[in-house]
N, C-alpha and C positions, 0 to 999 in steps of 0.2 A: 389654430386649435379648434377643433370638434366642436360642433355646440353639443352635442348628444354628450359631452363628457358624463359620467354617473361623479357622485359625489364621493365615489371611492378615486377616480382618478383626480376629481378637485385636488382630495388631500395628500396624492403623489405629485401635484404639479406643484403642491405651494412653497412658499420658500422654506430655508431650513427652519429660519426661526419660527414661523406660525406650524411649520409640524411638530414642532418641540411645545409650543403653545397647546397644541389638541394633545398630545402626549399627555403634559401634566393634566389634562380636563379628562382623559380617558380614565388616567390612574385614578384621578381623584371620585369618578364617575364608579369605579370599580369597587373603590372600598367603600364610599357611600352605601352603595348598593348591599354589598357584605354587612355595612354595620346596619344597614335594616330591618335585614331578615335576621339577624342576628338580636338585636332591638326587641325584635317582637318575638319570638320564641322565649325569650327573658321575660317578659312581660306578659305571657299568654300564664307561664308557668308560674311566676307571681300571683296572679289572680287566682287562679284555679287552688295555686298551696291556700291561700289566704280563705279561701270560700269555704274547703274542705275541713282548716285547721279554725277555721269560727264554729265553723257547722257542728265539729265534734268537742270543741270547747265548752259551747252553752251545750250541750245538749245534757249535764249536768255528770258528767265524767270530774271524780276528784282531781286534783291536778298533780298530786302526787303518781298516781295513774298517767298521767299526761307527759308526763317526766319522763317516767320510766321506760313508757313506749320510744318517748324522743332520743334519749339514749342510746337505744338500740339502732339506730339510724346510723348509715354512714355521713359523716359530715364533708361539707358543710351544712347546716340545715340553715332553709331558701325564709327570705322574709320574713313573716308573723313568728313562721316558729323560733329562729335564732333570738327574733327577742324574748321573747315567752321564755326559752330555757335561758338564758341569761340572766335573766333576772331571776325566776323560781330557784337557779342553782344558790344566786346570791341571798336570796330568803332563807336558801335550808341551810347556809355557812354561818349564815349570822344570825340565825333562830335559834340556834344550838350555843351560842356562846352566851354565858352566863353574866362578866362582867360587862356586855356592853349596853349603850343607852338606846332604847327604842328611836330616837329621832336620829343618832348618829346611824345604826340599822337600816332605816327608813333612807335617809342620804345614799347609802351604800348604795342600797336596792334599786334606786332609780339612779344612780349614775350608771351601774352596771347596765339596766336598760335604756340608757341614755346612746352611750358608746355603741352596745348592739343598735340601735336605729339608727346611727348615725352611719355606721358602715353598711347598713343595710341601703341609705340612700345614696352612701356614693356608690354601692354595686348599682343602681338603680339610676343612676346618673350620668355611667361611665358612655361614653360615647355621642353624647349628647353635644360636647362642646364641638368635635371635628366635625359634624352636620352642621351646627349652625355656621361653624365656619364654611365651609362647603356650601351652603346655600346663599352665604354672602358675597364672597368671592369669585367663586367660578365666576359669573357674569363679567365681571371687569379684567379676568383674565383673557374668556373668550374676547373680551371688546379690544384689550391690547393686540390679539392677532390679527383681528380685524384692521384696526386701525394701522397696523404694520405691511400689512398685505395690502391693503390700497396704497398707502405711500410707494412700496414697491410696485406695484402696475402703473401708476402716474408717470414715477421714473424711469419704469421703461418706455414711456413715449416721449423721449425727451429727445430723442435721434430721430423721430418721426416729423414727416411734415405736415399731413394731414391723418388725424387720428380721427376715430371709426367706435362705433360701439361696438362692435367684433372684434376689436383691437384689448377694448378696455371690459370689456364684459366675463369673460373668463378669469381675469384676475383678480376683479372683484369678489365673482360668484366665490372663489378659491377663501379670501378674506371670510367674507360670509359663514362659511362652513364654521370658524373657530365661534364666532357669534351663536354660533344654532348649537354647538357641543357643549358651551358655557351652559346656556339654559338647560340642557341637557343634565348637566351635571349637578344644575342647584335647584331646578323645581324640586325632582322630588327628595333630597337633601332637605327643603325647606318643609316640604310639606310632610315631609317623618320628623322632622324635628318640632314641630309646632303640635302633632300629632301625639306626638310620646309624652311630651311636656307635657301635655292636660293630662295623659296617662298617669303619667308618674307622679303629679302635684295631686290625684286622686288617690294613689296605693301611699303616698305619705301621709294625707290627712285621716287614712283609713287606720295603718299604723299607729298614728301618735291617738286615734282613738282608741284605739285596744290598748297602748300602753298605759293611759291614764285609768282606763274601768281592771286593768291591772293591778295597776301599783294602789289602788281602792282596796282591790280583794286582801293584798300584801299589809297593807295598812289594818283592818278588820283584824286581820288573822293578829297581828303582831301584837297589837293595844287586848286581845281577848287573853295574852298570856297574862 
């Protein structure tokens, strides 16, 4: 065999099973990548809703106003605002009903924006587990091809009499390759997933502040009847 091989002929020379090995690290290398940029366009859009719908929030706009604009929205509406109108909708259902008890109202109001934040973190979450998987694993995947591809280049010197580094270097190097596509596959896996997390564990504490200087305003309003 060639020393010049390129590392594209490595991985036509290796056996079936280490290229069934770099297959799955390719695929998993592919969607990784997919749920990345995918990751963060969710996340770019989060922030920016979230910036824009504080910005006009205090800016001292009634919220009946606030409402009314959000309405007119095609749904679903992204982050802050889905809990905002969740909960305001559950204000104005049970503001209006005569026989019920301000604390049971109150109750309502915040499970209704309970629910909405909750769905809003698992959108906000969704993808996050196959990265960290992906960043964990790959590695020990690429290492089983490895560690299988050298077993088979030892065994093929088992009919030799005198073996040679020329003998045993090309099917090492072939091994190797699954090693180098594992990393491949979980650095950056790891490092978006460790990335988003802080992301995400920021637009959650940022939420549950809004929902609590919220269900203030809900509160105020409700005890002034």
């Amino acid at each position: 065999m060639a020393n010049h091989l390129s590392v594209f002929d490595l991985i036509l020379e290796a056996s079936l099973l280490v290229q069934l090995v770099m297959l799955i690290l390719l695929v998993i290398s592919i969607i990784s990548w997919t749920l990345i940029f995918r990751k963060r366009n969710e996340l770019q859009l989060a922030k920016s809703t979230a910036d824009s719908f504080e910005d006009y929030f205090w800016s001292g706009q009634t919220l009946n106003n606030l409402y009314t604009q959000l309405s007119t929205h095609e749904p679903p509406l992204i982050g802050i605002e889905g809990i905002f109108f969740s909960g305001f909708k559950e204000f104005t259902r049970l503001y209006k009903e005569e026989n019920i008890e301000k604390n049971a109202a109150l109750d309502g109001i915040q499970r209704a924006m309970r629910i909405s934040l909750t769905r809003e973190i698992d959108i906000l979450e969704d993808s996050l587990p196959f990265l960290a998987t992906a960043g964990s694993i790959s590695p020990y995947i690429g290492l089983f091809g490895t560690v299988w591809g050298i077993m088979s280049a030892f065994r093929g010197l088992g009919d030799v009499h005198q073996a040679t580094l020329a003998m045993v270097a090309p099917g090492i190097a072939e091994a190797l390759v699954a090693t180098a596509m594992g990393l491949f596959a979980a650095i950056p896996a790891a490092i978006a997933y460790n990335r988003y997390t802080n992301e995400i564990d920021r637009l959650i504490s940022r939420y549950n502040t809004f929902s609590e200087e919220l269900f203030s305003i809900f509160q105020r309003q409700m005890y002034k009847s």
